[in-house]
LUMDREN-144846 format. One line per 2 residues: number of its first residue (from 1); their letters; for each residue x, z, y of C-alpha. Coordinates in steps of 0.25 Angstrom, whole numbers, padded with zeros to 4 digits, always signed. Layout:
NUM	A	X:Z:Y ~ ...
This chain:
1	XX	-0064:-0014:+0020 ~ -0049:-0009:+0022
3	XX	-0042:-0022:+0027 ~ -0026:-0023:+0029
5	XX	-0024:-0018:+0042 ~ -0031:-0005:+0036
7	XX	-0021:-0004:+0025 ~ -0009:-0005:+0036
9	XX	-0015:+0006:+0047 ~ -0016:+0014:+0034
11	XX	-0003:+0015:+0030 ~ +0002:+0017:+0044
13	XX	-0008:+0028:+0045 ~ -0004:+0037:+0031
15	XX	+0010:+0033:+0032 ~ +0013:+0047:+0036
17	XX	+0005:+0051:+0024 ~ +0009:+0044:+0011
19	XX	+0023:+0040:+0005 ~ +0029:+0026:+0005
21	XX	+0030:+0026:-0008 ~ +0041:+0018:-0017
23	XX	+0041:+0004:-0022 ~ +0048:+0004:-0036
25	XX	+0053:-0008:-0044 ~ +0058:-0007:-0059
27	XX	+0069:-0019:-0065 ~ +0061:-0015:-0080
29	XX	+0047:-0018:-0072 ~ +0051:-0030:-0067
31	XX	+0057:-0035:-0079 ~ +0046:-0032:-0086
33	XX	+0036:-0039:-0078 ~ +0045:-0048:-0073
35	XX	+0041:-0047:-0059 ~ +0045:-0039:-0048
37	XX	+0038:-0026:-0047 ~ +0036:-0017:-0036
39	XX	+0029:-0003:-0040 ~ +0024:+0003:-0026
41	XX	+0023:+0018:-0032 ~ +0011:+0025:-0025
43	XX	+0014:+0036:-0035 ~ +0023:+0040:-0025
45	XX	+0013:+0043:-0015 ~ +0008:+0055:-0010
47	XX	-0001:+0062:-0022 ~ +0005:+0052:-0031
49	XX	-0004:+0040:-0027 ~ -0008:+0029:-0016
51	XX	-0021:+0037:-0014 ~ -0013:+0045:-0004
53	XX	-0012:+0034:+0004 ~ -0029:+0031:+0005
55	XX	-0032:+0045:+0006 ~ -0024:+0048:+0017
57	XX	-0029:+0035:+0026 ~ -0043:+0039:+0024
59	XX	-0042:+0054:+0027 ~ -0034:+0051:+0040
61	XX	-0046:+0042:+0045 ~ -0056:+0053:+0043
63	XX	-0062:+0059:+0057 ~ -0058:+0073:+0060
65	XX	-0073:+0076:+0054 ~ -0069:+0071:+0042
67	XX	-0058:+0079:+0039 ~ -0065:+0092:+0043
69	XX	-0075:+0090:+0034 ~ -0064:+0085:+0021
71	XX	-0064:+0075:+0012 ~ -0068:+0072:-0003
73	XX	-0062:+0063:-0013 ~ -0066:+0061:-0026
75	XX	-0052:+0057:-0037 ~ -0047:+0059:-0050
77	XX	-0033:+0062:-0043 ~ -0025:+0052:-0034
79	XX	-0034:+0051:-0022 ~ -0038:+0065:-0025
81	XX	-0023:+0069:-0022 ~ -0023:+0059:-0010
83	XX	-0034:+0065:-0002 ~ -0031:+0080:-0005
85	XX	-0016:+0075:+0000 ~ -0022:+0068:+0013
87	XX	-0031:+0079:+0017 ~ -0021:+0090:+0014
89	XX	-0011:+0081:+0024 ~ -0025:+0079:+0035
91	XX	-0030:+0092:+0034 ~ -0043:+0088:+0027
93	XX	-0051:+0097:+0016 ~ -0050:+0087:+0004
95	XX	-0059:+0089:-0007 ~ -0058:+0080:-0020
97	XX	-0066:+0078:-0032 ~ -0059:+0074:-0045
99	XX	-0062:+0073:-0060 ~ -0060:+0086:-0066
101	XX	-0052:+0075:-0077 ~ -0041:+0072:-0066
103	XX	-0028:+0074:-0068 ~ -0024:+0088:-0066
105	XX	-0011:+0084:-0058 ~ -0021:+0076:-0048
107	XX	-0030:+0088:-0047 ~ -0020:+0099:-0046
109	XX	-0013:+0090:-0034 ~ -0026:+0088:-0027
111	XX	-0029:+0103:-0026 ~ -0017:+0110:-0028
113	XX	-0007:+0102:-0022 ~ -0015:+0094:-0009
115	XX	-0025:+0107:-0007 ~ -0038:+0099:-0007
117	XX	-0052:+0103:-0015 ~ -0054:+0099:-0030
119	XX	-0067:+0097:-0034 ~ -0067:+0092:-0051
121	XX	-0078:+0084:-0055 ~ -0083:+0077:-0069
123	XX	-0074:+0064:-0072 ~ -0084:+0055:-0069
125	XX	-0085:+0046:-0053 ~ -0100:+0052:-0054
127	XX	-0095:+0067:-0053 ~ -0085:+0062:-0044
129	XX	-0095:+0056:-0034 ~ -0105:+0067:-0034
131	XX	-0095:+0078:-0033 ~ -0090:+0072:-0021
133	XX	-0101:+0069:-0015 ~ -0108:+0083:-0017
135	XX	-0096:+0088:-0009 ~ -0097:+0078:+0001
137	XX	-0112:+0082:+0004 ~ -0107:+0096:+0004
139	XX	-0096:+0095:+0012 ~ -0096:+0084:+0020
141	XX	-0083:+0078:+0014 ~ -0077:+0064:+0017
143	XX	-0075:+0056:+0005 ~ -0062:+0047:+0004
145	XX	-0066:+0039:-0007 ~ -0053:+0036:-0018
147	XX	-0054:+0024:-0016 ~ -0068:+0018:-0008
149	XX	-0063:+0021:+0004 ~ -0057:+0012:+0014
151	XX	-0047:+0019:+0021 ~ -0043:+0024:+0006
153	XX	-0041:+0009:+0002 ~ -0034:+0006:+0015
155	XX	-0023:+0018:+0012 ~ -0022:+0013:-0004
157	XX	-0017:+0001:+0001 ~ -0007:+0006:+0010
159	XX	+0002:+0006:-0003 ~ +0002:-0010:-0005
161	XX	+0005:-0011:+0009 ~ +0017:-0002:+0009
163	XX	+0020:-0007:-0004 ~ +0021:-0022:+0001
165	XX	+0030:-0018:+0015 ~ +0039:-0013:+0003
167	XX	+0042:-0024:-0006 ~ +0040:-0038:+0000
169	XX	+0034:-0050:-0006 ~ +0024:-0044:-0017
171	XX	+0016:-0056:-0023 ~ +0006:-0046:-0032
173	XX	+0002:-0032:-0029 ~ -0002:-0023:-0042
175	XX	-0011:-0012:-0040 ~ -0021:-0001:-0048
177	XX	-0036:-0002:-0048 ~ -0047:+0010:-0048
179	XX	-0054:+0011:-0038 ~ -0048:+0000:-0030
181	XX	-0044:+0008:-0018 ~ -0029:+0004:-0020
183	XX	-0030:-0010:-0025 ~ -0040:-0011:-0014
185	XX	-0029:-0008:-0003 ~ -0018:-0014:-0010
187	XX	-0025:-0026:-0010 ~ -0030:-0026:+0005
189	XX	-0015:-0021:+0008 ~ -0008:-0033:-0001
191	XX	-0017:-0045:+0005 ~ -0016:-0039:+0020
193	XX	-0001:-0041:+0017 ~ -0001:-0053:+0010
195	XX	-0014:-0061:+0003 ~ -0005:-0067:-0005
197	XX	+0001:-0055:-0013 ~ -0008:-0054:-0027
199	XX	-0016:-0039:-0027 ~ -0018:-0036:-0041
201	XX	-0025:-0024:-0047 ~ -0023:-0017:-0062
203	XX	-0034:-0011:-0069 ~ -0035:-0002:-0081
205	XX	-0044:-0011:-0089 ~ -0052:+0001:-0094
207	XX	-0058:+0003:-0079 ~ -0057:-0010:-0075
209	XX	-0069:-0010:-0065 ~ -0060:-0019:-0054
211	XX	-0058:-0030:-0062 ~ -0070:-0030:-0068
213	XX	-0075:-0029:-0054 ~ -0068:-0041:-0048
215	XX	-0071:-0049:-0059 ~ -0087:-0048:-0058
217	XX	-0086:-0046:-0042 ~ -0094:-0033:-0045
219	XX	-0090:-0019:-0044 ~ -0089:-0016:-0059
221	XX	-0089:+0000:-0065 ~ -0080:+0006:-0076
223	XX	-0087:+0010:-0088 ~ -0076:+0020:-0092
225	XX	-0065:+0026:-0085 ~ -0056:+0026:-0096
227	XX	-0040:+0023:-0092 ~ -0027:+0032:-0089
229	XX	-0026:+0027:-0076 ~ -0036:+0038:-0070
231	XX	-0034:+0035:-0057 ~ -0041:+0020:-0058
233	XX	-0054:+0024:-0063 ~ -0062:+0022:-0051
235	XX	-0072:+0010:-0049 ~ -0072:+0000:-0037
237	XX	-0079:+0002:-0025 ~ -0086:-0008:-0016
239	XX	-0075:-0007:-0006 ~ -0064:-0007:-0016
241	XX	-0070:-0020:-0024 ~ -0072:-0026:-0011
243	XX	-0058:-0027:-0008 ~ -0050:-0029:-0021
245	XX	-0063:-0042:-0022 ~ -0054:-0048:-0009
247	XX	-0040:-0043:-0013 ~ -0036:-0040:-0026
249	XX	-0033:-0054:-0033 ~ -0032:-0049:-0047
251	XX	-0037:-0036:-0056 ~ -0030:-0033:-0070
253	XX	-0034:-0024:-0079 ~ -0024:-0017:-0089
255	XX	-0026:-0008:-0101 ~ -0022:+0006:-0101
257	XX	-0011:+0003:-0111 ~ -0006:-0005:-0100
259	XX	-0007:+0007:-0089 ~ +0001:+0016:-0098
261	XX	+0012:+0006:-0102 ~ +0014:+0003:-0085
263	XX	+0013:+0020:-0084 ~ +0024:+0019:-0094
265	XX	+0032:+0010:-0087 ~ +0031:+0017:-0075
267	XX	+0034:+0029:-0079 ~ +0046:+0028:-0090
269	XX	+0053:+0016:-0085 ~ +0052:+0019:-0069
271	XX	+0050:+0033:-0068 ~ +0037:+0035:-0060
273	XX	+0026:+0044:-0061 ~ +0013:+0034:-0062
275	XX	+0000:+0036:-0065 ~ -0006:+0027:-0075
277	XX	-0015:+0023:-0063 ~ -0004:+0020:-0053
279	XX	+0003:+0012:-0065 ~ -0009:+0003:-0068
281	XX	-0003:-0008:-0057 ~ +0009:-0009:-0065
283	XX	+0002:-0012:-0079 ~ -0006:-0022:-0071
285	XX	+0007:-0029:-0068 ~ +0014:-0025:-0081
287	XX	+0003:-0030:-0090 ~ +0006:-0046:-0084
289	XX	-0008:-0050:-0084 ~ -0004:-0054:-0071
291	XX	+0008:-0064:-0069 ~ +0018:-0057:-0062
293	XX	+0032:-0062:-0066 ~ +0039:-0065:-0055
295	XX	+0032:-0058:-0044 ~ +0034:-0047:-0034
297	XX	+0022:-0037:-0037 ~ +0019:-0022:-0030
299	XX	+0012:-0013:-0038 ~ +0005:+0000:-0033
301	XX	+0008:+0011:-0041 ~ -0004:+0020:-0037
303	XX	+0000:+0034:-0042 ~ +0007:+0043:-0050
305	XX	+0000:+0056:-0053 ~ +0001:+0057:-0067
307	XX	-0003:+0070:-0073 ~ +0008:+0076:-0081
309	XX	+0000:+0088:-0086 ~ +0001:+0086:-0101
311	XX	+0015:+0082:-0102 ~ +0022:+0094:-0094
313	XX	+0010:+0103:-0103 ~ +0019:+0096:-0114
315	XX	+0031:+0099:-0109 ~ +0026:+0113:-0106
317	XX	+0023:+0114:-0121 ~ +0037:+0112:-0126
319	XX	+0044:+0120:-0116 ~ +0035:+0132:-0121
């Protein structure tokens, strides 16, 4: 498992890499949860998300015999993005597999702008899987997991870590929940810091497979993956349970009304460009399930790659 010190040769090793991306504050926010909030904006990273940060710390460490063969990911867009990017930087062939459903500005980045190959699959994790893994036996590939990987999770939590050199005496860190692979880091990153500092994870209740997971002590499946926040759709894995079982002191789930309103926040009262999935922290911390008034929280806003398809197509409309 990725400990601390990991999380810190990590960001030393991609700092050349990835952004130092902005901590924003809002007087409405805080007024409104009566708490000081600091939004450490990861939609500022690199292909608009944290996953820059794990893709490029595991692709670094491959052996020259990795690279000459490629590497393979399987991703619905963020991470997708983040390894083209990575591999495009290292010189490595890339190829991803992502849900023929993905958001077309995720697709068209990941093959179009970061050169890598686009393989589209049914939108199911099965077709995901076996597609990648027919390619693997094919090819030889390397798989850098989205998120069950360990120099992945020691990258994610390279964020937290920047984010608490940043702004000084947090007491709760607020953080999205899919496959774990983030809140795993943030949670090894905020305890290595200090114990003491609360590591809180938000949920869409819809796919709430991490709280249900922590509260049996088994690794619980999602039924459905039913919720706009696309990019937390993923179940646990082992390694990513394990962690958030030692670090993570509380799960929340919110509804997707909730995302929505925290999207909305986000984007009409502090001007940034957000994901619902990225904005899922902030509704953690808006909903109030957990006191917070008077404290000095950091929330890690994960990414911001929203497609805008449909409104310029409507925008298009009028203008012809």
């Amino acid at each position: 498992m990725p400990e601390y010190q990991d999380i810190i040769e990590a960001y030393h090793r991609i700092n050349d890499y990835i952004n130092k991306t902005p901590v924003i504050t809002s007087r409405t926010l805080n007024k409104k949860t009566e708490a000081d909030i600091f939004l450490k904006c990861e939609n500022f990273q690199r292909v608009g998300a944290f996953k820059m940060r794990g893709a490029v710390n595991a692709l670094s460490q491959m052996s020259e015999e990795q690279k000459n063969k490629g590497v393979i990911t399987h991703s619905s867009g963020n991470h997708a993005q983040a390894i083209a990017l990575s591999a495009k930087l290292l010189n490595i062939h890339a190829t991803i597999v992502m849900p023929r459903t993905s958001p077309k500005v995720k697709i068209r980045a990941t093959r179009d702008t970061y050169d890598a190959e686009v393989v589209l699959c049914e939108p199911t994790l099965e077709a995901r899987q076996t597609t990648t893994q027919n390619l693997i036996d094919k090819h030889g590939y390397t798989l850098i997991h989205p998120y069950d990987n360990e120099n992945v999770i020691a990258g994610a939590g390279t964020a937290a870590y920047e984010l608490l050199n940043q702004v000084k005496e947090l007491e709760m860190i607020f953080a999205p929940i899919g496959g774990g692979g983030l809140m795993s880091g943030t949670s090894i990153a905020t305890k290595g810091f200090d114990p003491g500092i609360q590591v809180i994870g938000v949920e869409p209740e819809n796919v709430n497979d991490a709280y249900r997971s922590l509260q049996s002590g088994k690794i619980q499946k999602n039924e459905t993956i039913n919720s706009i926040a696309d990019g937390l759709l993923t179940n646990l894995s082992e390694r990513t349970f394990s962690i958030l079982q030692k670090n993570v002191d509380q799960i929340i789930t919110i509804s997707e009304q909730q995302i929505l309103d925290a999207t909305r926040f986000i984007w009409e009262r502090m001007k940034l460009v957000v994901e619902p999935s990225g904005a899922c922290s902030l509704g953690g911390v808006m909903s109030k399930e957990i006191p917070i008034k008077g404290k000095r929280i950091g929330v890690i806003i994960s990414g911001g790659n929203v497609d805008l398809s449909h409104l310029f197509e409507k925008y298009e409309n009028l203008i012809n």
